[in-house]
Structures are given as structure tokens and as C-alpha cells.
N, CA, C and O atoms as a Tinker XYZ file with bonds, in Angstrom:
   304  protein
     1  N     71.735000  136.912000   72.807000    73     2
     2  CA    70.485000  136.279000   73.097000    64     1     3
     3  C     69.923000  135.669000   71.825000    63     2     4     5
     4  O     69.736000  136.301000   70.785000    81     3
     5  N     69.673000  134.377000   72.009000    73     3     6
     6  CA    69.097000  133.749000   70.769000    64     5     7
     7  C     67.219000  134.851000   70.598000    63     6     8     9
     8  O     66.573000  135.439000   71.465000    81     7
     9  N     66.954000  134.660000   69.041000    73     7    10
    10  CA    65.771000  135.008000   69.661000    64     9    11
    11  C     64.431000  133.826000   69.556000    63    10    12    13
    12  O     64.882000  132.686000   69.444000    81    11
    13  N     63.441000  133.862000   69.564000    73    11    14
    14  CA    62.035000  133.011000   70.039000    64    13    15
    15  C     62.151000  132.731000   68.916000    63    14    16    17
    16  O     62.354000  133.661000   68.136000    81    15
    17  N     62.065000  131.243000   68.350000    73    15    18
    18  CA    61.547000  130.885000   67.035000    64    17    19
    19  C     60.368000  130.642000   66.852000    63    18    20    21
    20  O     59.611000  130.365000   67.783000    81    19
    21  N     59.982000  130.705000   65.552000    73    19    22
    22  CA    58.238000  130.076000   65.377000    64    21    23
    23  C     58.866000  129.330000   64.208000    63    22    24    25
    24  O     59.658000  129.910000   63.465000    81    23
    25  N     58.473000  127.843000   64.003000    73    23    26
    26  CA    58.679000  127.017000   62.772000    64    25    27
    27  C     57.307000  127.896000   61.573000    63    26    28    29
    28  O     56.181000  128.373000   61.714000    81    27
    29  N     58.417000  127.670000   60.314000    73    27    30
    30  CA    57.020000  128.083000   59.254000    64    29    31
    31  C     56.257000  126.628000   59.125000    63    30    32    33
    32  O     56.687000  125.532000   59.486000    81    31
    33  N     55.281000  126.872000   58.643000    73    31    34
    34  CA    53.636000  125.836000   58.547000    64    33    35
    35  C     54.366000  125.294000   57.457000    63    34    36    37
    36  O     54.856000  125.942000   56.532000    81    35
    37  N     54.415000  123.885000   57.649000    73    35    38
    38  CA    54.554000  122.543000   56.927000    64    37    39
    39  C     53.382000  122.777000   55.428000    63    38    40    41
    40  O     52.599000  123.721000   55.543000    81    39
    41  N     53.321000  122.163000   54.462000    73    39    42
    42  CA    52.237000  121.823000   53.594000    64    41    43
    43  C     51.831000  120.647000   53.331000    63    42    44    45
    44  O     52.747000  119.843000   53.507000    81    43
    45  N     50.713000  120.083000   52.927000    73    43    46
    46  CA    50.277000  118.720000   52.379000    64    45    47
    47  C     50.083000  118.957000   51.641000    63    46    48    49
    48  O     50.305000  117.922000   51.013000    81    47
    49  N     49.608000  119.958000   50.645000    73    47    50
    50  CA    48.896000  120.690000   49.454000    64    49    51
    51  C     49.544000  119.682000   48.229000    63    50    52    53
    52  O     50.735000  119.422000   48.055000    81    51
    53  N     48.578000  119.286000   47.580000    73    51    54
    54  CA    49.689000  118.287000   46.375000    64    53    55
    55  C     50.260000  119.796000   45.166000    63    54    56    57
    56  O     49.827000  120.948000   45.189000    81    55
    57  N     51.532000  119.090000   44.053000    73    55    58
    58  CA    51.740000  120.205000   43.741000    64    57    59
    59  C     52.515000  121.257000   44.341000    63    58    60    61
    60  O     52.999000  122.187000   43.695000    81    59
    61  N     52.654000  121.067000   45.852000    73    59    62
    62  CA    53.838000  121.862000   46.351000    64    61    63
    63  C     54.724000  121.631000   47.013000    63    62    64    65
    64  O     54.460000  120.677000   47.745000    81    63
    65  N     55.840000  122.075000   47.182000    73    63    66
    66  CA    57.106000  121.309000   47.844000    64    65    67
    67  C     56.877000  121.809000   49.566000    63    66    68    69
    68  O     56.559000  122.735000   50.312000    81    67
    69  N     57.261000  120.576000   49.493000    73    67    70
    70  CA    57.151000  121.008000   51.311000    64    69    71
    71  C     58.604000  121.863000   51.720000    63    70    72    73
    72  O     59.738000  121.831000   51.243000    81    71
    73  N     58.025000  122.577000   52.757000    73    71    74
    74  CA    58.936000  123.539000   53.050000    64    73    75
    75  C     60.123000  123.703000   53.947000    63    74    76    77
    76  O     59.810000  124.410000   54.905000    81    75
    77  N     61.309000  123.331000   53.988000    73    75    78
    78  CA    62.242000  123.368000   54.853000    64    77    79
    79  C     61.798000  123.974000   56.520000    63    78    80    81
    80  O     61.077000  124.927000   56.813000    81    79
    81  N     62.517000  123.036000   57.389000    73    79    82
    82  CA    62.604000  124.040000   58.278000    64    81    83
    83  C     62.783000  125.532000   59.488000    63    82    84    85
    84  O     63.605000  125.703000   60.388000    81    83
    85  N     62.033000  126.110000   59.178000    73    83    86
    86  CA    62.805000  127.510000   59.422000    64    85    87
    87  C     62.259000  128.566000   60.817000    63    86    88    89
    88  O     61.307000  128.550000   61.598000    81    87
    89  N     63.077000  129.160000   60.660000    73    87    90
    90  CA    62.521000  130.436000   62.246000    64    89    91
    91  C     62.273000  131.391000   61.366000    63    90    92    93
    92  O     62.800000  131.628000   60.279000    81    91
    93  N     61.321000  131.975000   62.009000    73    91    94
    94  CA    61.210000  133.532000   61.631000    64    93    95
    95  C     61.231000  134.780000   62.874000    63    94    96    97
    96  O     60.356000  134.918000   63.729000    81    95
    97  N     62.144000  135.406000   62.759000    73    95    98
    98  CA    62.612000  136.403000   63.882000    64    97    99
    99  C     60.936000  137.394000   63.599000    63    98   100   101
   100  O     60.518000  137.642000   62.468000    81    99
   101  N     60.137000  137.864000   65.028000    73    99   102
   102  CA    59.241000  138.756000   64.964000    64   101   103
   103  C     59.771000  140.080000   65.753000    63   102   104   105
   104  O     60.307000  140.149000   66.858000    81   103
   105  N     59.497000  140.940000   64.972000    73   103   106
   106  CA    59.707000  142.205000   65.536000    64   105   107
   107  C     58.895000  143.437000   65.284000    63   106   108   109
   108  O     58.121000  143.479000   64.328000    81   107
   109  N     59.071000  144.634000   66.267000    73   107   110
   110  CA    57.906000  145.936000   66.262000    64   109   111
   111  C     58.546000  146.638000   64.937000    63   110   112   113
   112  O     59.745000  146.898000   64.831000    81   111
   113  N     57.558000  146.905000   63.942000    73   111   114
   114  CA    58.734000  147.851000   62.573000    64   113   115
   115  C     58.483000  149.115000   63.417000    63   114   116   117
   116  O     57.674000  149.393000   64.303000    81   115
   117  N     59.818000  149.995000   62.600000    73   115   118
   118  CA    59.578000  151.236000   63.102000    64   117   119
   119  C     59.660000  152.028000   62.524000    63   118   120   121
   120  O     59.997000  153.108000   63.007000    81   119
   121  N     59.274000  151.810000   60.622000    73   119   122
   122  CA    59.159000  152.308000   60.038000    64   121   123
   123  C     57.904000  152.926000   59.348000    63   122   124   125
   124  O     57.681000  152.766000   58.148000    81   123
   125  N     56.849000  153.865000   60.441000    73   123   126
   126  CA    55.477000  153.761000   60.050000    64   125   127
   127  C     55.189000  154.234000   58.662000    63   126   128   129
   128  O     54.029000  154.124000   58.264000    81   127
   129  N     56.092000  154.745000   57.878000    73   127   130
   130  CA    55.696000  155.435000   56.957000    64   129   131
   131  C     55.596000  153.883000   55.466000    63   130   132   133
   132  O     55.056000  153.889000   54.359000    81   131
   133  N     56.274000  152.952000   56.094000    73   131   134
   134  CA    56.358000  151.668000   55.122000    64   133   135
   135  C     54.709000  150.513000   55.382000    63   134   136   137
   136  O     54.191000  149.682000   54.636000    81   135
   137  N     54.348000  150.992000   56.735000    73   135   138
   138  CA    53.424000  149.925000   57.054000    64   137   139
   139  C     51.700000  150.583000   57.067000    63   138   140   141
   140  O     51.125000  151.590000   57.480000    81   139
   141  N     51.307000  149.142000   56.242000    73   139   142
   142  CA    49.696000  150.035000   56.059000    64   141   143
   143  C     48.870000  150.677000   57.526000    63   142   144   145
   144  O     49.299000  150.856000   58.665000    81   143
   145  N     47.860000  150.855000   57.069000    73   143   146
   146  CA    47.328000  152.245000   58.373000    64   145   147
   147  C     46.699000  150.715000   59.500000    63   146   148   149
   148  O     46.440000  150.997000   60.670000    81   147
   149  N     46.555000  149.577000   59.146000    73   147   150
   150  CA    46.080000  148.723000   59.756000    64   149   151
   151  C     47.018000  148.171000   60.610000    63   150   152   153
   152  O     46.787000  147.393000   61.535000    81   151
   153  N     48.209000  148.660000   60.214000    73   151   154
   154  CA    49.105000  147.447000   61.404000    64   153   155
   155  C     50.602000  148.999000   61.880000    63   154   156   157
   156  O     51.828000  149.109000   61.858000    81   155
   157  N     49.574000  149.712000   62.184000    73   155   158
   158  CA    50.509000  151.408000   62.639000    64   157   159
   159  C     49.714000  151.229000   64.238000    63   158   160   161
   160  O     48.532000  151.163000   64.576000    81   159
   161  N     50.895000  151.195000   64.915000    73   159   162
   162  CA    50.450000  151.232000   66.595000    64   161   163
   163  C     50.465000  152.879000   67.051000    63   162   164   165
   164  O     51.198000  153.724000   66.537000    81   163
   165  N     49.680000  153.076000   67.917000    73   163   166
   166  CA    49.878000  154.263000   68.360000    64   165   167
   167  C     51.230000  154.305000   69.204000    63   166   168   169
   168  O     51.797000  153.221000   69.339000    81   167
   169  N     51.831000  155.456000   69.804000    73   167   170
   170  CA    52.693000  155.424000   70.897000    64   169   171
   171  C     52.529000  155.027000   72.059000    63   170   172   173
   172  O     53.581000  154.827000   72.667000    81   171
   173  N     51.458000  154.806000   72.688000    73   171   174
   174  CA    51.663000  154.349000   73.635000    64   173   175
   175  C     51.674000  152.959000   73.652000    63   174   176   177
   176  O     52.567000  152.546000   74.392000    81   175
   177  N     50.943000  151.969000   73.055000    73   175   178
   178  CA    50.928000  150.514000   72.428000    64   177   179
   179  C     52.568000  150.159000   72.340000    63   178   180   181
   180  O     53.202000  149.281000   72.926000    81   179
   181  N     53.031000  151.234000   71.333000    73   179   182
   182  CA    54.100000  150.516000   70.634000    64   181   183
   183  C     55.091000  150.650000   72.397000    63   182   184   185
   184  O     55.931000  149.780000   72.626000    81   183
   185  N     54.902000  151.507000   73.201000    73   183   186
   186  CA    55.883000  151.359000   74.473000    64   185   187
   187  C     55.697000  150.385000   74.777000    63   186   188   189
   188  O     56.612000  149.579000   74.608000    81   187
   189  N     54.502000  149.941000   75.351000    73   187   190
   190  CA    54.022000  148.783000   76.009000    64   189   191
   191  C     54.700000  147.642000   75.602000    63   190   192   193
   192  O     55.321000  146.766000   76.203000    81   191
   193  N     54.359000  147.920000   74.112000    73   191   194
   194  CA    54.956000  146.530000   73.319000    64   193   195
   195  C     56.864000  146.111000   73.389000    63   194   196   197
   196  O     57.441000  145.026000   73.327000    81   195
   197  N     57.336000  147.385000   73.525000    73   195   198
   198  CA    58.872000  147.375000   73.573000    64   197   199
   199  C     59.059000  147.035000   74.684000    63   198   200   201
   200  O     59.968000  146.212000   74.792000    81   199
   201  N     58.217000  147.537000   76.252000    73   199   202
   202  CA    58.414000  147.125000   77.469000    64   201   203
   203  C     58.287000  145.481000   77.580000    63   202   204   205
   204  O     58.936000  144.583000   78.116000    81   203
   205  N     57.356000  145.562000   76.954000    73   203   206
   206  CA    57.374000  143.379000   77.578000    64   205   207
   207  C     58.474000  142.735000   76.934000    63   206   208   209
   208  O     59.223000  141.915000   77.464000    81   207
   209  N     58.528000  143.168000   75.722000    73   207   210
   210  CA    59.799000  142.306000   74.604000    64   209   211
   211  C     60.945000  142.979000   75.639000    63   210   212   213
   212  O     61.722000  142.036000   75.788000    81   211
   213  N     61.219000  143.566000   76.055000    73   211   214
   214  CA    62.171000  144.132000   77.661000    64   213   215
   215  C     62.305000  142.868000   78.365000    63   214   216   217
   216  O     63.237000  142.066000   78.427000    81   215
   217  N     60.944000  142.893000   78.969000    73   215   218
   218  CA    61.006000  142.025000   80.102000    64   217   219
   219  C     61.219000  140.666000   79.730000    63   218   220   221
   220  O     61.829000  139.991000   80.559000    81   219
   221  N     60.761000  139.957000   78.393000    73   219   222
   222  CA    60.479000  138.804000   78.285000    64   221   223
   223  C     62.114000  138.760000   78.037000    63   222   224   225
   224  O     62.662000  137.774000   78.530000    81   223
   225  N     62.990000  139.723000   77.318000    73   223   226
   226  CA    64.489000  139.288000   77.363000    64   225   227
   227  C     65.204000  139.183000   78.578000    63   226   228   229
   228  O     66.107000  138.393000   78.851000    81   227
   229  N     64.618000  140.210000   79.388000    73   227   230
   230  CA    65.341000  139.766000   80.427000    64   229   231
   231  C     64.963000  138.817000   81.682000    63   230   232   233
   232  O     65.612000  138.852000   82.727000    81   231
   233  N     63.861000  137.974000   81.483000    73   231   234
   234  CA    63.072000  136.945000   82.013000    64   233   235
   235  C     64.287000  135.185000   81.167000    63   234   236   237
   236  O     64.528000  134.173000   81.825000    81   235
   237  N     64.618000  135.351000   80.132000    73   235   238
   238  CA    65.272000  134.635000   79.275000    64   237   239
   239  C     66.607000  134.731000   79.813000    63   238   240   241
   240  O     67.218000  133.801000   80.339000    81   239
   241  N     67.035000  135.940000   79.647000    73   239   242
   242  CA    68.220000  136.010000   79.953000    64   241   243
   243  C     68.914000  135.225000   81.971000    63   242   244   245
   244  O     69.953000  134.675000   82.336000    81   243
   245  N     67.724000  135.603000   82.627000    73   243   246
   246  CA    67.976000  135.280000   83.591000    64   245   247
   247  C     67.609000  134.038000   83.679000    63   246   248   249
   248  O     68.285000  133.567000   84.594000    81   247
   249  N     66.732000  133.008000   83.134000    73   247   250
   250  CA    66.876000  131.520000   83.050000    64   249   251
   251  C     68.312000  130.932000   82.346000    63   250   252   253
   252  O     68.788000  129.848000   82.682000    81   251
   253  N     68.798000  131.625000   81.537000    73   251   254
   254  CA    69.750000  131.071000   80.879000    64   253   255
   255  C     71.003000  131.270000   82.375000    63   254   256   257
   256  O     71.579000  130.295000   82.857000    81   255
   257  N     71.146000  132.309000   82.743000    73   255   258
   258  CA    71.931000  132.827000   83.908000    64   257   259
   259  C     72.186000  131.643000   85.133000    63   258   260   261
   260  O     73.172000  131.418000   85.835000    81   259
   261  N     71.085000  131.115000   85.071000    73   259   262
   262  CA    70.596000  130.390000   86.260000    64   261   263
   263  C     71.357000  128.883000   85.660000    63   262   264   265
   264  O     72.154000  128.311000   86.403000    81   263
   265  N     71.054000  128.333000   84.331000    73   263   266
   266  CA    71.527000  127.603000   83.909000    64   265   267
   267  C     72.646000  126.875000   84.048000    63   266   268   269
   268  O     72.977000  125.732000   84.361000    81   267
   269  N     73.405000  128.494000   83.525000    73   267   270
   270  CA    74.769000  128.456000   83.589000    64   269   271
   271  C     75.436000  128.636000   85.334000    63   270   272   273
   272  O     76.536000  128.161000   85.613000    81   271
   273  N     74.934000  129.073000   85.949000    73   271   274
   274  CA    75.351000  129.226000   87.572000    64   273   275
   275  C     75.271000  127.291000   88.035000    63   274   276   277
   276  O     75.962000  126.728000   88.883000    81   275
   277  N     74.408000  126.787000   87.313000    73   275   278
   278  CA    74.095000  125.418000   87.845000    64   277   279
   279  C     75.225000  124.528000   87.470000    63   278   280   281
   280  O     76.011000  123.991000   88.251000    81   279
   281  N     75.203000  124.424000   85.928000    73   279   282
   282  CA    75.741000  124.182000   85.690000    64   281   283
   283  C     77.694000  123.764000   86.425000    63   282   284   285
   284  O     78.361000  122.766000   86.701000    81   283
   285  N     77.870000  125.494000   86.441000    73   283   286
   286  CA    79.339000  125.582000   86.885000    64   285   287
   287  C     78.784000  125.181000   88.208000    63   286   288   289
   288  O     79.967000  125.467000   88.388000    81   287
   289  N     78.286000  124.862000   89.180000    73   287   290
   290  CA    78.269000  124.666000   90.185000    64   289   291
   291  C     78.320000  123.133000   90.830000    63   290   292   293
   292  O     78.681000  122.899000   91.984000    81   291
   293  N     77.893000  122.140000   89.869000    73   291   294
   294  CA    77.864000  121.099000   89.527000    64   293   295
   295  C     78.889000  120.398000   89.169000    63   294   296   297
   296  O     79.307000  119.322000   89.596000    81   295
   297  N     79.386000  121.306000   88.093000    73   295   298
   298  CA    81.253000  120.381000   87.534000    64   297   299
   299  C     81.984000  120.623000   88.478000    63   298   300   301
   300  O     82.818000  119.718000   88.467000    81   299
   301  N     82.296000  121.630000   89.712000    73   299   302
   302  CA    83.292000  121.654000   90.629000    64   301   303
   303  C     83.362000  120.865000   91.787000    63   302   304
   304  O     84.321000  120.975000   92.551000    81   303
């Protein structure tokens, strides 16, 4: 599964190089002992949060599915 890109923010700022194009992969850390007390989910949050990133893969996965069913269905 590819994952969701977000492009990084362009600059105009004089003095700085503008910035290539790029993705940045987002994900839940699960290392609470590395992350400040401001961005520490409780347990039940962090389920929630693993459940949709669930669903939204397999919401993806099944458009791509569909794709490909069309696809082959089309060339024959």
C-alpha cells in the first residue's frame, strides 16, 4: 500500500532555497517515553486512532481492488 502523501510547504522567503518536492509519511509514535507530555495520547485515543488508519487502509485498498477488477475486465 502506497501511503497518503502531504507535499512539504514551498518557500518565497528571499535568502532561501526553495525546497524540493517531497512526501512525508505520518504516523502514531509508539514510543511514549521519546514524546513530550503534549503530544502522549491516552489509550483509548491512541485505539481509536489505529482503528481509522485500519479503516482508511482498507477503504484504499478496496478502491484500488476495484480498479484493478475494472481494469482486467475491460482488456478481455
Amino acid at each position: 500500500m502506497t501511503p497518503t502523501a502531504i507535499a512539504a510547504p514551498q518557500t518565497d522567503q528571499p535568502g532561501q532555497t526553495e525546497q524540493t518536492k517531497q512526501t512525508e509519511q505520518l504516523v502514531l509514535l509508539t514510543e511514549e517515553a521519546m514524546l513530550p507530555a503534549q503530544f502522549r495520547l491516552d489509550h483509548r485515543t491512541r485505539e481509536r486512532g489505529l482503528a481509522h488508519v485500519a479503516a482508511l487502509r482498507a477503504q484504499i485498498a478496496a478502491r484500488a481492488a476495484a480498479r484493478h477488477d475494472g481494469g482486467l475486465a475491460t482488456a478481455a
